[in-house]
VMD Tcl script that builds the backbone (N, CA, C; Angstrom):
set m [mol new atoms 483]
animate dup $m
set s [atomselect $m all]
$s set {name element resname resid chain x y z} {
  {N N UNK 1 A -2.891 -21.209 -10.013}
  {CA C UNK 1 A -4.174 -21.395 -9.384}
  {C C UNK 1 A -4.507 -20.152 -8.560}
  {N N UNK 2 A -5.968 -19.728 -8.673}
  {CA C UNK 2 A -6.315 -18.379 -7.710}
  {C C UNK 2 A -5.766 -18.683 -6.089}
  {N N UNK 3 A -5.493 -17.627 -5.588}
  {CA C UNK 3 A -5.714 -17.841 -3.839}
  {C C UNK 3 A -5.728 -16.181 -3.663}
  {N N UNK 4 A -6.030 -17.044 -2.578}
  {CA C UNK 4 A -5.962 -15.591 -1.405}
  {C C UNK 4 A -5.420 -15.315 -0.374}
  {N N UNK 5 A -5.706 -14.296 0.006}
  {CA C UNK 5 A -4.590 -14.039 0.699}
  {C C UNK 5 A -5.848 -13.287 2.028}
  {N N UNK 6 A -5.488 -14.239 3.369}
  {CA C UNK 6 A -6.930 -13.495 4.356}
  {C C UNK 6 A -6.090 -13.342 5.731}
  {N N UNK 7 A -6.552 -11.719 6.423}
  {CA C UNK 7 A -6.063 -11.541 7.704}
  {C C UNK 7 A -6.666 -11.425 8.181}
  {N N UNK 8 A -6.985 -11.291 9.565}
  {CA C UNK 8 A -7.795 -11.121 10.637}
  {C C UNK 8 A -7.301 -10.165 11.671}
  {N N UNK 9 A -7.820 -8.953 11.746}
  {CA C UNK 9 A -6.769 -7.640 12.315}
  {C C UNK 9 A -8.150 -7.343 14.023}
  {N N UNK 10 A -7.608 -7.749 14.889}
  {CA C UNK 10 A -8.338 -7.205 15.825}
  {C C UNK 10 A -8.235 -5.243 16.370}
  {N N UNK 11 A -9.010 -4.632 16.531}
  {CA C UNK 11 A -8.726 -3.066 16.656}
  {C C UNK 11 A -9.236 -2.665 17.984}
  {N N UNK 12 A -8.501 -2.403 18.842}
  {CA C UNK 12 A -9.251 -1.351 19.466}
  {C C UNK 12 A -9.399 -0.195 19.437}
  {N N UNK 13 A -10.549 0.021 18.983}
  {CA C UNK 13 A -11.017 1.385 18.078}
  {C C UNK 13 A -12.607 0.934 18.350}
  {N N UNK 14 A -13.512 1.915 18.205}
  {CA C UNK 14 A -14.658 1.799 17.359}
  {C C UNK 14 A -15.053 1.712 16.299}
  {N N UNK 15 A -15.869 1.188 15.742}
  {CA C UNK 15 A -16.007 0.278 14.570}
  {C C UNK 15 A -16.083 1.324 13.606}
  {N N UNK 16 A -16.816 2.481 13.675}
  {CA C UNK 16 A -17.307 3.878 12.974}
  {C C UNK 16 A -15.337 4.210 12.501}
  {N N UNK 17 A -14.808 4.140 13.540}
  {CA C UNK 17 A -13.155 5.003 13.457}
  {C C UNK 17 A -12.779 4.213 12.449}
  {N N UNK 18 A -13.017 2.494 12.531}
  {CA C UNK 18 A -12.398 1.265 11.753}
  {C C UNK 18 A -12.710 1.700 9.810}
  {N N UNK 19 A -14.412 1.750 9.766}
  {CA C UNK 19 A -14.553 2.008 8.678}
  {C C UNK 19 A -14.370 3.657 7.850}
  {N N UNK 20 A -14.426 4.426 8.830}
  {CA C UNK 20 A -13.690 5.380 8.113}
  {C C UNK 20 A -12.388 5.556 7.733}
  {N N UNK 21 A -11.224 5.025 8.167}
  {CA C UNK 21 A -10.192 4.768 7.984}
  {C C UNK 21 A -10.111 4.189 6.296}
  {N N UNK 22 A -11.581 3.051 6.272}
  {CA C UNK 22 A -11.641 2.340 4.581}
  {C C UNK 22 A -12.126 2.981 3.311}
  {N N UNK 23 A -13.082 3.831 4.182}
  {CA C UNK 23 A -14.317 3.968 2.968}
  {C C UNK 23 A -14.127 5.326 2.046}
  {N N UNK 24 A -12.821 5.882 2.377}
  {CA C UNK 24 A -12.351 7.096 1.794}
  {C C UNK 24 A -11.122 7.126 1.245}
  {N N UNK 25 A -10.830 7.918 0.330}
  {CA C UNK 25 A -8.983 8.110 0.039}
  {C C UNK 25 A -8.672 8.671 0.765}
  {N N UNK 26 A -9.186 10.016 1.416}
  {CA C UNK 26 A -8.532 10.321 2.714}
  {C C UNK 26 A -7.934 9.492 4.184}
  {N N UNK 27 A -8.881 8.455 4.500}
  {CA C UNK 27 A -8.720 7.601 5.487}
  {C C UNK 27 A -7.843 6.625 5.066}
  {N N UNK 28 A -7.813 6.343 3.756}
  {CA C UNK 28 A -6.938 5.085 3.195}
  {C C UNK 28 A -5.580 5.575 3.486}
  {N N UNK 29 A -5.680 7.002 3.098}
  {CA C UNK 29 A -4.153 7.677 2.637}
  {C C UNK 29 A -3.131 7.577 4.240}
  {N N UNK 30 A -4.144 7.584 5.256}
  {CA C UNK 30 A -3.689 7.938 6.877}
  {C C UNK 30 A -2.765 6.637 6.744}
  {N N UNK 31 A -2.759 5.660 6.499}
  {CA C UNK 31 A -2.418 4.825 6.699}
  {C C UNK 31 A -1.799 3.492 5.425}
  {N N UNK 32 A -2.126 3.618 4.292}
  {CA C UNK 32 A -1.006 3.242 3.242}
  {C C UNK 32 A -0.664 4.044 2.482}
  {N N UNK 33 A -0.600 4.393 1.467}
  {CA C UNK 33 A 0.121 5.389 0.214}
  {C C UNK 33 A -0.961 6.440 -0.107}
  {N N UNK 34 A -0.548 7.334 -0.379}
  {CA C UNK 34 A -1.617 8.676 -0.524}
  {C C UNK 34 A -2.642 8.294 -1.457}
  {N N UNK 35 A -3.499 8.740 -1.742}
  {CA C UNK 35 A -4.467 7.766 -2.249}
  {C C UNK 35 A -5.040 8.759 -2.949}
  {N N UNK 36 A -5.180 9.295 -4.387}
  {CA C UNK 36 A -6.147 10.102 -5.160}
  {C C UNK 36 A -7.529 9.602 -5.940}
  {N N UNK 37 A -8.561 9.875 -5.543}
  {CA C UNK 37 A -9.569 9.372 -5.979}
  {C C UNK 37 A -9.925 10.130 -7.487}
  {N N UNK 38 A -10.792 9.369 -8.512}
  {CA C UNK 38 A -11.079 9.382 -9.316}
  {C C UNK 38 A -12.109 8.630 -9.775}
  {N N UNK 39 A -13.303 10.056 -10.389}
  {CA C UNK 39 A -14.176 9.379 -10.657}
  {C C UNK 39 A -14.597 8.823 -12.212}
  {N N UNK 40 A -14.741 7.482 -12.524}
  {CA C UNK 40 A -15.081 7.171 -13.728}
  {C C UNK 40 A -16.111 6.698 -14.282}
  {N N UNK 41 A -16.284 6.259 -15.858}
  {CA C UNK 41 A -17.150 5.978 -15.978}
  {C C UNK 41 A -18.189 4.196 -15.245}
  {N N UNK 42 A -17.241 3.816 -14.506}
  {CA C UNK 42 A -17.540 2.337 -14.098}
  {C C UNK 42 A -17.555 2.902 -12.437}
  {N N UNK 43 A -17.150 4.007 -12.014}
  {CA C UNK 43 A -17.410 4.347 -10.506}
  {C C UNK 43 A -15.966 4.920 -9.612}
  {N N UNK 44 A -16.695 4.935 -8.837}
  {CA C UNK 44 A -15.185 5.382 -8.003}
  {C C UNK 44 A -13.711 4.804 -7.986}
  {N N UNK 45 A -12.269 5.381 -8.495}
  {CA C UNK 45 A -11.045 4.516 -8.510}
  {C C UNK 45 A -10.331 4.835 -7.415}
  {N N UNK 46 A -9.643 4.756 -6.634}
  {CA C UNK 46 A -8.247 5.033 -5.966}
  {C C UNK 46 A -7.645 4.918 -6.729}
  {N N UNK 47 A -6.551 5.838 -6.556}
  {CA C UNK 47 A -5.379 5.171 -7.252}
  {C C UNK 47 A -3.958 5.979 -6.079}
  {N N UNK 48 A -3.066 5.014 -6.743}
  {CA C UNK 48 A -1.903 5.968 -5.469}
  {C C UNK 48 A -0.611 4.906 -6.341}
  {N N UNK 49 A 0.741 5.372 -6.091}
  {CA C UNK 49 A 1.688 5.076 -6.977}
  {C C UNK 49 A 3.177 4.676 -5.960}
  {N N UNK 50 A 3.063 3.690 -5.792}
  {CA C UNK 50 A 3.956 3.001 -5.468}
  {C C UNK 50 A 5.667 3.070 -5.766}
  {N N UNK 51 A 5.805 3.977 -6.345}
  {CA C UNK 51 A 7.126 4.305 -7.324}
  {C C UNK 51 A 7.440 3.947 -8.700}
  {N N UNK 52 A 8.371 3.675 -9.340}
  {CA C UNK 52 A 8.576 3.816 -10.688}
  {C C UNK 52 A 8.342 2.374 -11.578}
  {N N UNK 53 A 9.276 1.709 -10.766}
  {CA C UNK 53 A 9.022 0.098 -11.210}
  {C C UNK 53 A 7.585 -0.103 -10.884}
  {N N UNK 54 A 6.835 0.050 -10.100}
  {CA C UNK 54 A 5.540 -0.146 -10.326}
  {C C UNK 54 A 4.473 -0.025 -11.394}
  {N N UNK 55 A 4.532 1.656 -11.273}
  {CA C UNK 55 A 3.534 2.289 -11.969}
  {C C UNK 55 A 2.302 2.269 -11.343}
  {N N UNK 56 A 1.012 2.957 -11.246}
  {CA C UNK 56 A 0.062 3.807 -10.588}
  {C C UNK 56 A -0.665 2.072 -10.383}
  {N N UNK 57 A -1.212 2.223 -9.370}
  {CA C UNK 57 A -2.107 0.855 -8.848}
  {C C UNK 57 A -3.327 1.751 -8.483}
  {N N UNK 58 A -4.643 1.363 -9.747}
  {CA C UNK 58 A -5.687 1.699 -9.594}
  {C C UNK 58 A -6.688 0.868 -9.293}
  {N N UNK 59 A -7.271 1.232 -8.174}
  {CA C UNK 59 A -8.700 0.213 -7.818}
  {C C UNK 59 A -10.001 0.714 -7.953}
  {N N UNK 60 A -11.018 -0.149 -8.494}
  {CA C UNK 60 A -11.989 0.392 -8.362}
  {C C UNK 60 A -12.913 -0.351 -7.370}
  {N N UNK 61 A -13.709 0.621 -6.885}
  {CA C UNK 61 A -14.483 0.777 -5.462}
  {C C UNK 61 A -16.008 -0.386 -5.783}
  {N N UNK 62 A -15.958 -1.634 -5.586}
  {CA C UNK 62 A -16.750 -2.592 -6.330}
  {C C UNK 62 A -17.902 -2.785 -5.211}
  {N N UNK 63 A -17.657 -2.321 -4.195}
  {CA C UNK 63 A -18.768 -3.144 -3.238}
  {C C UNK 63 A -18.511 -1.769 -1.934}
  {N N UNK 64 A -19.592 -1.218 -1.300}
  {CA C UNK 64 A -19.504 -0.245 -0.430}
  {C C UNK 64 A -20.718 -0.646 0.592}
  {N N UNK 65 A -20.679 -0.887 1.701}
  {CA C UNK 65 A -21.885 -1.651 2.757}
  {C C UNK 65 A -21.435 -0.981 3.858}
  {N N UNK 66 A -21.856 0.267 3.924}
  {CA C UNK 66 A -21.309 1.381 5.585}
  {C C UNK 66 A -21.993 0.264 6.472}
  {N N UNK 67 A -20.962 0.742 6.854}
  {CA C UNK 67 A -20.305 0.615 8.532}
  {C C UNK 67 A -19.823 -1.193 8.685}
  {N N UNK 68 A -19.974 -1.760 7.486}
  {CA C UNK 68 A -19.856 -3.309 7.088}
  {C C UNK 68 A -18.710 -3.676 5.958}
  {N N UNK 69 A -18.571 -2.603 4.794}
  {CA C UNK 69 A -17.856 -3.681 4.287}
  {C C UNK 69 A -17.698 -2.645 2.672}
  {N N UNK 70 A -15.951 -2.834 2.609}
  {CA C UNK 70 A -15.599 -2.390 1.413}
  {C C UNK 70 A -14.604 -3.052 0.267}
  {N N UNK 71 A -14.875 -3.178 -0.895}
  {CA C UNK 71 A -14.400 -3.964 -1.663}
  {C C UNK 71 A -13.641 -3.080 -3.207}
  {N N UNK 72 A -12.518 -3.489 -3.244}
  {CA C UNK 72 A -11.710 -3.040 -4.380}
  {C C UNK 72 A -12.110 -4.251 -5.834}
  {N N UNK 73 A -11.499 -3.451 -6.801}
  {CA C UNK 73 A -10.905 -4.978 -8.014}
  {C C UNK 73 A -9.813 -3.709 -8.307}
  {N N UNK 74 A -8.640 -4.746 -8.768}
  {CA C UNK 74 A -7.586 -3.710 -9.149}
  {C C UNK 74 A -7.776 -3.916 -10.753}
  {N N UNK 75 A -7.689 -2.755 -11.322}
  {CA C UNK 75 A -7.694 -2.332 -12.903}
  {C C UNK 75 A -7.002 -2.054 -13.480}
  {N N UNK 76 A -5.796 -2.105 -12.436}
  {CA C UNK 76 A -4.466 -1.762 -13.639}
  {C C UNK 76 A -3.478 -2.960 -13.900}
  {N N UNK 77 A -2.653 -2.386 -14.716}
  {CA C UNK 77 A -1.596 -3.339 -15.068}
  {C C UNK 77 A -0.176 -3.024 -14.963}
  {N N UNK 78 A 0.515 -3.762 -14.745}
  {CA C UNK 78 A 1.707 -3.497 -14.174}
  {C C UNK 78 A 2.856 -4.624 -14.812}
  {N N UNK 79 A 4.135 -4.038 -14.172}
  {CA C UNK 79 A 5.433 -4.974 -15.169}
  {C C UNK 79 A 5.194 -6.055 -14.726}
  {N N UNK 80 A 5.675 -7.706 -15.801}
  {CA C UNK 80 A 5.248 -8.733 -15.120}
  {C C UNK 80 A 6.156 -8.878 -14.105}
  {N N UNK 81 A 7.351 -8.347 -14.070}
  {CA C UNK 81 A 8.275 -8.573 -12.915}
  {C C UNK 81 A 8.214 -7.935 -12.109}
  {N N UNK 82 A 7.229 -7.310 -11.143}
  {CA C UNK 82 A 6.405 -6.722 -10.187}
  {C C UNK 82 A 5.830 -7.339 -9.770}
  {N N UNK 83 A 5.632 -7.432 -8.231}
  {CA C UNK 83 A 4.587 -7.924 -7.495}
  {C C UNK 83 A 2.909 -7.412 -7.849}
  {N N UNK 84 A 2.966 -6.394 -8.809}
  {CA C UNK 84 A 1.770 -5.380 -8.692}
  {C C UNK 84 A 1.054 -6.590 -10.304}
  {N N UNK 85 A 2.048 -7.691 -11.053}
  {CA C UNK 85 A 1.368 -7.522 -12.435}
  {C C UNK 85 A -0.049 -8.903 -11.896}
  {N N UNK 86 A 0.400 -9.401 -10.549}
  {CA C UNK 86 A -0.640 -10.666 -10.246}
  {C C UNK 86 A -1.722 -10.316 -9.991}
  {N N UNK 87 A -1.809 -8.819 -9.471}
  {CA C UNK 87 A -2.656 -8.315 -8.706}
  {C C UNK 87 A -3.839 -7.573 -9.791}
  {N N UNK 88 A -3.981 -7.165 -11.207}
  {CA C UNK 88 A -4.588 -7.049 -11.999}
  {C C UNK 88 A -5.658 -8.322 -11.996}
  {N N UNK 89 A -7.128 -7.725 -12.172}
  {CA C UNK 89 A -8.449 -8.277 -11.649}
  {C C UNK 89 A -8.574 -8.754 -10.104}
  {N N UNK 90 A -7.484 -8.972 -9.556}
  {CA C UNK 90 A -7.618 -9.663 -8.152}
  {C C UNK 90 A -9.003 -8.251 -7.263}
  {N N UNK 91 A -9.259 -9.266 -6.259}
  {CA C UNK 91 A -10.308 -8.156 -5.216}
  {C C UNK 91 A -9.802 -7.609 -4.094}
  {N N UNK 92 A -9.585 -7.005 -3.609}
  {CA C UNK 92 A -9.601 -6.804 -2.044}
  {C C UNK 92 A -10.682 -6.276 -1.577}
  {N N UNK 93 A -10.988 -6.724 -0.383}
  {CA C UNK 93 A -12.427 -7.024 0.464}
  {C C UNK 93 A -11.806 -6.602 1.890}
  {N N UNK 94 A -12.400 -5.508 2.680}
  {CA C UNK 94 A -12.323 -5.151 4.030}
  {C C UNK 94 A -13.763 -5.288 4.742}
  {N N UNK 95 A -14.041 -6.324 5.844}
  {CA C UNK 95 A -15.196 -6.363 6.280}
  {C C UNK 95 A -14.984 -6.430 7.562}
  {N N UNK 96 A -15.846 -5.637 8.567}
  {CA C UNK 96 A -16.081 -5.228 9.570}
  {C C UNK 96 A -17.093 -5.185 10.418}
  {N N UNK 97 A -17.071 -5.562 11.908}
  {CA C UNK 97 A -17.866 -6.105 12.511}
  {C C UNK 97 A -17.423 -5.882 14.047}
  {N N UNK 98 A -18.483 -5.600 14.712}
  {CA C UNK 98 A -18.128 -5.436 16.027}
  {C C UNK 98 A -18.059 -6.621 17.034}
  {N N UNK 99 A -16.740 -6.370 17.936}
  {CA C UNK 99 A -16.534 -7.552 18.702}
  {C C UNK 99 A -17.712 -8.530 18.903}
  {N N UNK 100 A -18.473 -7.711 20.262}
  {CA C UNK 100 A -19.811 -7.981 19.919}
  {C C UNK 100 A -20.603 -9.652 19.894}
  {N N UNK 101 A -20.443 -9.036 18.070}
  {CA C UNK 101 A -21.103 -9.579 17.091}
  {C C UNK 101 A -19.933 -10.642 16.487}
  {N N UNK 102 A -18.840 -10.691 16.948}
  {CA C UNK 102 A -17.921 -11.852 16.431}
  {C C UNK 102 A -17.798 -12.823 17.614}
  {N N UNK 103 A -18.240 -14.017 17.609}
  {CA C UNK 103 A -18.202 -14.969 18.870}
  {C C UNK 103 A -16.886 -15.176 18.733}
  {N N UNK 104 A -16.023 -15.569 18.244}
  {CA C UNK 104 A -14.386 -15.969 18.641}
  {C C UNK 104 A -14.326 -15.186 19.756}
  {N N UNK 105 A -14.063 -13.628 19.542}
  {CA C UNK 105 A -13.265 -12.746 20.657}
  {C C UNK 105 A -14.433 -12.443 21.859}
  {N N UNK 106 A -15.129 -13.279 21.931}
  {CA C UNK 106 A -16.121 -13.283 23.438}
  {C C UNK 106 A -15.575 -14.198 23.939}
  {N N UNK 107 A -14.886 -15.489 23.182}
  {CA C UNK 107 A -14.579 -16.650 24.148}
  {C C UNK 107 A -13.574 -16.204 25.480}
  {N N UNK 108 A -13.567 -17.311 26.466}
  {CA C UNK 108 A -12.932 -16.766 27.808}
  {C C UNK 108 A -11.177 -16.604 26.967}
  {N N UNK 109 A -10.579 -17.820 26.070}
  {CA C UNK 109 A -9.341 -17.263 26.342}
  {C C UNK 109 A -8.901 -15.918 25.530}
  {N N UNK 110 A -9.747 -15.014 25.013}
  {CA C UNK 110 A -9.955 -13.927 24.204}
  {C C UNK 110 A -10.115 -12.588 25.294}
  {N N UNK 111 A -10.440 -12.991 26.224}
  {CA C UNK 111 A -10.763 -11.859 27.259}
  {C C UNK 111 A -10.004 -10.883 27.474}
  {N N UNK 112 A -8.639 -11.290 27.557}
  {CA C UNK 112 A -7.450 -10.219 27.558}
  {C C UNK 112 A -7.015 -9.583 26.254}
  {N N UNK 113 A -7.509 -9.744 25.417}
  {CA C UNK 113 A -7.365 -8.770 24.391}
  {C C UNK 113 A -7.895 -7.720 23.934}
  {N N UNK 114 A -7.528 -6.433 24.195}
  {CA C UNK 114 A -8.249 -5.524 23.497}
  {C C UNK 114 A -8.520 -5.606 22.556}
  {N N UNK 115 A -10.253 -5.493 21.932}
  {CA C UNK 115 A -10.838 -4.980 20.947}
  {C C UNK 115 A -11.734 -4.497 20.412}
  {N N UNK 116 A -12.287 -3.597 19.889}
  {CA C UNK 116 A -13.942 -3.437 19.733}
  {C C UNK 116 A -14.555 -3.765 18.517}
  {N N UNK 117 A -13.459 -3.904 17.389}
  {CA C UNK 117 A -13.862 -3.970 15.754}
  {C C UNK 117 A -12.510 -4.987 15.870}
  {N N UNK 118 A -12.885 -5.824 14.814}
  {CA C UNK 118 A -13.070 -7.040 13.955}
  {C C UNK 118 A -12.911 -7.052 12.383}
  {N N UNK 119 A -11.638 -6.505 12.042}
  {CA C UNK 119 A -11.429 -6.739 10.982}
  {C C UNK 119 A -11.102 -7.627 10.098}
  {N N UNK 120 A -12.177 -8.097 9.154}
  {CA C UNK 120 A -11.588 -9.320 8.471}
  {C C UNK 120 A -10.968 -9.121 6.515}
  {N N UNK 121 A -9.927 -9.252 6.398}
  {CA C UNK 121 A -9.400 -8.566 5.710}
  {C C UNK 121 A -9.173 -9.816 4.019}
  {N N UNK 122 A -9.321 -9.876 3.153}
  {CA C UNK 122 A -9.046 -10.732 1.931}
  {C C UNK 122 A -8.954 -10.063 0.208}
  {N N UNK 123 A -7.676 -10.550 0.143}
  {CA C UNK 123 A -7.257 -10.452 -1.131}
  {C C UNK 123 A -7.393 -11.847 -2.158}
  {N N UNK 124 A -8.549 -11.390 -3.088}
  {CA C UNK 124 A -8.315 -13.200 -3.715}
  {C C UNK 124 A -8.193 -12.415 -4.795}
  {N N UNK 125 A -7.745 -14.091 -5.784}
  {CA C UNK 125 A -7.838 -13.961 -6.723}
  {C C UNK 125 A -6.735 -13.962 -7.894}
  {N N UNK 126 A -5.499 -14.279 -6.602}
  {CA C UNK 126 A -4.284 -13.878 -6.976}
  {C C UNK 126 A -3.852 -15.429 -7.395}
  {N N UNK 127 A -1.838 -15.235 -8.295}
  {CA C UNK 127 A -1.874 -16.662 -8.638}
  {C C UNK 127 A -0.631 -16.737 -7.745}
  {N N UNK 128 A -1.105 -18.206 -6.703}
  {CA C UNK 128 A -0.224 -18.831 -5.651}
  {C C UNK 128 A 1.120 -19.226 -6.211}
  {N N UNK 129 A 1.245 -18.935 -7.295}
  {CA C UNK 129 A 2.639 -19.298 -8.252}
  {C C UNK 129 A 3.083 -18.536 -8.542}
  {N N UNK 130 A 3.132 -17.327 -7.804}
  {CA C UNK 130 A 3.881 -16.065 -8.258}
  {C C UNK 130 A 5.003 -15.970 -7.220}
  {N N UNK 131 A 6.056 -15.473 -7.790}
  {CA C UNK 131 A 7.256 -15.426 -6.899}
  {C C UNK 131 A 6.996 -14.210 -5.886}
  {N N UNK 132 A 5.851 -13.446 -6.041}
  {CA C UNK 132 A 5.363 -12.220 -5.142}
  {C C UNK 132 A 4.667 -12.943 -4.073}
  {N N UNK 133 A 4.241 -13.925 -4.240}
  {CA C UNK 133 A 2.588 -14.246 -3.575}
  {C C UNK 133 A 3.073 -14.192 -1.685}
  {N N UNK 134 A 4.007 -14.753 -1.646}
  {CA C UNK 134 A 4.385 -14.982 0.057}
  {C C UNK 134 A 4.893 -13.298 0.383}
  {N N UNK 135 A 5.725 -12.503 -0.187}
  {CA C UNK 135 A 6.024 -11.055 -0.137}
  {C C UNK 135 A 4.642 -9.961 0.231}
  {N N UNK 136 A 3.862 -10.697 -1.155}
  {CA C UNK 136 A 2.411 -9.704 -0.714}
  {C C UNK 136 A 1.789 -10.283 0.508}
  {N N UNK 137 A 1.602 -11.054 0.884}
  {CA C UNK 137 A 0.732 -11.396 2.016}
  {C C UNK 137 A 1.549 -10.916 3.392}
  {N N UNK 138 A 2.829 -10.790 3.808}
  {CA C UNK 138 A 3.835 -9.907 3.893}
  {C C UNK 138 A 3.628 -8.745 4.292}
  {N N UNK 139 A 3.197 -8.220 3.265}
  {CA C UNK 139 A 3.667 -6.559 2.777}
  {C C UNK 139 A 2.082 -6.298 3.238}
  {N N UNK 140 A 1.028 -6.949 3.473}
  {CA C UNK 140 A -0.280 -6.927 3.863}
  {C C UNK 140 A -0.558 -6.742 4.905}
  {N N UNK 141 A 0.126 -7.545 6.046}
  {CA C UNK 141 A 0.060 -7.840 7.143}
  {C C UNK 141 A 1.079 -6.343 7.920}
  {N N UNK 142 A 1.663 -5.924 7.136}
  {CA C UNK 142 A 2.628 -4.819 7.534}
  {C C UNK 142 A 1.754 -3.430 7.441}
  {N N UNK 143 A 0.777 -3.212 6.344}
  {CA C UNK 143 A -0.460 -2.530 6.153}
  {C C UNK 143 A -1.296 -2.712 6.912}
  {N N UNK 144 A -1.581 -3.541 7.009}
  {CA C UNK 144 A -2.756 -3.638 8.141}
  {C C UNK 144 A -2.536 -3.632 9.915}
  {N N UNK 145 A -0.922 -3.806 9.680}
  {CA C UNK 145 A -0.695 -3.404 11.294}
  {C C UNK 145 A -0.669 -2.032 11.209}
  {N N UNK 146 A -0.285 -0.522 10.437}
  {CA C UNK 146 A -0.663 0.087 10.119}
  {C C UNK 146 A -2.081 1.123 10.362}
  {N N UNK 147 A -3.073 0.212 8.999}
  {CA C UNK 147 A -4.078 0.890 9.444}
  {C C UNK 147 A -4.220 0.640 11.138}
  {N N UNK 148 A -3.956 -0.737 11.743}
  {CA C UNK 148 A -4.403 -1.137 13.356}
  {C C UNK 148 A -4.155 0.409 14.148}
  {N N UNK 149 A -2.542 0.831 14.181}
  {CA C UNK 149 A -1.994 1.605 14.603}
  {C C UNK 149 A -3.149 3.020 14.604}
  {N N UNK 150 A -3.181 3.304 13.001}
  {CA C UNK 150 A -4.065 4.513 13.094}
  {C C UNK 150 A -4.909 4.568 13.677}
  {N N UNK 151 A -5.746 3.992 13.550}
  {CA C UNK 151 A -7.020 3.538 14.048}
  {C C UNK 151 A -7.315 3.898 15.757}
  {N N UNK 152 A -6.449 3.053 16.589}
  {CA C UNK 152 A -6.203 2.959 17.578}
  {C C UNK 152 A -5.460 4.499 18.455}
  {N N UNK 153 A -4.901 5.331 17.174}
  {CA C UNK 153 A -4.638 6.652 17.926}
  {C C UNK 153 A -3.040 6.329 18.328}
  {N N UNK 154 A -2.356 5.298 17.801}
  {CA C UNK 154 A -0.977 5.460 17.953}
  {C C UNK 154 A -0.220 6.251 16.530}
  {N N UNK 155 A -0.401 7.010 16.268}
  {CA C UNK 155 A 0.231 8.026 15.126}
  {C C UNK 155 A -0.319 7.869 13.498}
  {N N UNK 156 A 0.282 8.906 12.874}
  {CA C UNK 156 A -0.236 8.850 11.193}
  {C C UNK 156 A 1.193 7.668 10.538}
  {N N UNK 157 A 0.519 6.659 10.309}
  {CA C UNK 157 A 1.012 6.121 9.445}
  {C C UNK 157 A 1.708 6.421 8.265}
  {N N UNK 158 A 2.855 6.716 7.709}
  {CA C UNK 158 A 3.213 6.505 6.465}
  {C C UNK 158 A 3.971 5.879 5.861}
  {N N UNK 159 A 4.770 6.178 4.617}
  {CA C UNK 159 A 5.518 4.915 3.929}
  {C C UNK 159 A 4.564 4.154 2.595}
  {N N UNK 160 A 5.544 3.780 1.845}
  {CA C UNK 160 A 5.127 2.370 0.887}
  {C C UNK 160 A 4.681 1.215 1.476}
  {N N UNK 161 A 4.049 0.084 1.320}
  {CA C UNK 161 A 4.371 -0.801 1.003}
  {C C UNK 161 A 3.520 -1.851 0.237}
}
mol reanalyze $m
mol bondsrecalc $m
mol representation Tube
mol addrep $m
């Protein structure tokens, strides 16, 4: 059965710092796997390579809404005994929004938290019956503390994952 996989990354950063970090291979690269862009005939791909058992994980750039909101579909294919083979057609979706403009983090017991951007983060599409599925959501949350880090001006991120 599809699912997804959804985080909710609070930043203190400005929202401008938040989406540049997304909307580029350069900004992507600061903070997960180096990221080479490529342009095709269906539009912009990332792609970046995870190591050998993997093989190259290419996305293409499906949805672009500056300063709001960026969306992958992954196009490649991968071994089925990889976490990477569930992830063929799945989406990933990065959407962004300033505190602001998100009533949760105005409420009083929210007050002590730094944040200025509002990242809401989702991978669907994936199958909840994969022996990957709890690993990737995982391995997501480890990325996205990550990009948080960059973002925020605590160092260049690197590494797999």
């Amino acid at each position: 059965m599809a699912a997804e996989i959804r985080h909710q990354v609070w930043i203190d950063a400005p929202l401008a710092t938040v989406f540049a970090a997304l909307a580029t291979a350069a900004g992507v690269s600061r903070w997960w796997n180096p990221q080479t862009p490529v342009q095709t005939e269906r539009g912009l791909v990332l792609e970046h390579d995870p190591g050998p058992e993997h093989g190259v994980v290419r996305m293409l750039v499906v949805s672009f809404v500056p300063h709001r909101r960026v969306e992958w579909e992954c196009i490649s294919r991968h071994p089925t005994d990889t976490p990477g083979a569930s992830w063929t057609g799945s989406r990933i979706r990065f959407d962004v929004v300033e505190r602001k403009d998100f009533p949760p983090a105005n409420a009083p017991w929210a007050a002590a938290i730094p944040a200025q951007t509002i990242l809401d983060f989702r991978h669907s599409g994936l199958d909840d019956a994969s022996p990957y599925f709890a690993m990737c959501s995982f391995a997501w949350g480890e990325v996205l503390l990550k990009l948080q880090q960059v973002c925020q001006g605590q160092g260049r991120a690197t590494g797999n994952s």
